[in-house]
C-alpha positions, 0 to 999 in steps of 0.5 A, a space after each residue: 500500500 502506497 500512500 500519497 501525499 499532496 503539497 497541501 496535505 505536507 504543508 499543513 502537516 509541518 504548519 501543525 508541528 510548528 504550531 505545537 512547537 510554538 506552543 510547547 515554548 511558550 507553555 514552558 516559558 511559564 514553568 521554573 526558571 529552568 523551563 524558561 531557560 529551555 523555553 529561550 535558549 533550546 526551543 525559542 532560537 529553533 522556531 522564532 515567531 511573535 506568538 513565542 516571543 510573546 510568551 517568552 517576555 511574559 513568562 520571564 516577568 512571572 519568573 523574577 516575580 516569583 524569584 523576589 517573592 521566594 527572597 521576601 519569603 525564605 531569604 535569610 534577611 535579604 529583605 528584612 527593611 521592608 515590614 512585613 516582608 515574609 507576608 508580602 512575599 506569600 502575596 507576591 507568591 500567590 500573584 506569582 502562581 495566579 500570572 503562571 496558571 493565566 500565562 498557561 491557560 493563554 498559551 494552551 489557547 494560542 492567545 497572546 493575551 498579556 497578564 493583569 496589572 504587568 503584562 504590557 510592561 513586560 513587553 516592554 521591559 524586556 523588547 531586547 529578547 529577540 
């Protein structure tokens, strides 16, 4: 049995690996730091495009949130000048884990909706990720 393939029927095959591609980068923007270093330097200078790049910058700004918030929480006095600081990380933390889950949720749907409150600044902030 011999199967054959039109030019549409390959194109569309390699449109759909590209896009789950995309999708897995962006996905993996938003978990871990380390997940956002394969996101960027493995998957992301592989499959460049708007919708990744997008995810990418999005995902770094969740990324230094929850960093900071991890510091505020358990970082032997880092931030002790600030009061309260122990529960202002847990808030950061929760806000942190809220962007992600948004961040996902967008990625899984192939939005390129930014996060509440920073999403734009992140943008912004971080145009020099090519």
């Amino acid at each position: 049995m011999q199967i054959k393939l039109n030019k549409m029927e390959i194109q569309k095959t390699n449109q759909n690996s590209k896009n789950e591609s995309s999708k897995l980068t962006a996905i993996l923007a938003y978990c871990t730091p380390i997940g956002w270093f394969i996101s960027y330097l493995i998957l992301f200078k592989d499959n460049k495009n708007d919708y990744t790049l997008f995810h990418i910058r999005q995902g770094l700004g969740v990324q230094i949130i929850a960093t900071i918030a991890y510091l505020m929480s358990y970082g032997a006095g880092v931030f002790d000048f600030i009061p309260m600081n122990n529960l202002l990380g847990w808030l950061l933390r929760i806000t942190a884990l809220v962007f992600i889950i948004i961040g996902i949720i967008g990625a899984i749907n192939n939005e390129k909706k930014p996060l509440p409150v920073l999403g734009e600044k992140f943008q912004e902030w971080f145009k020099g990720i090519n």
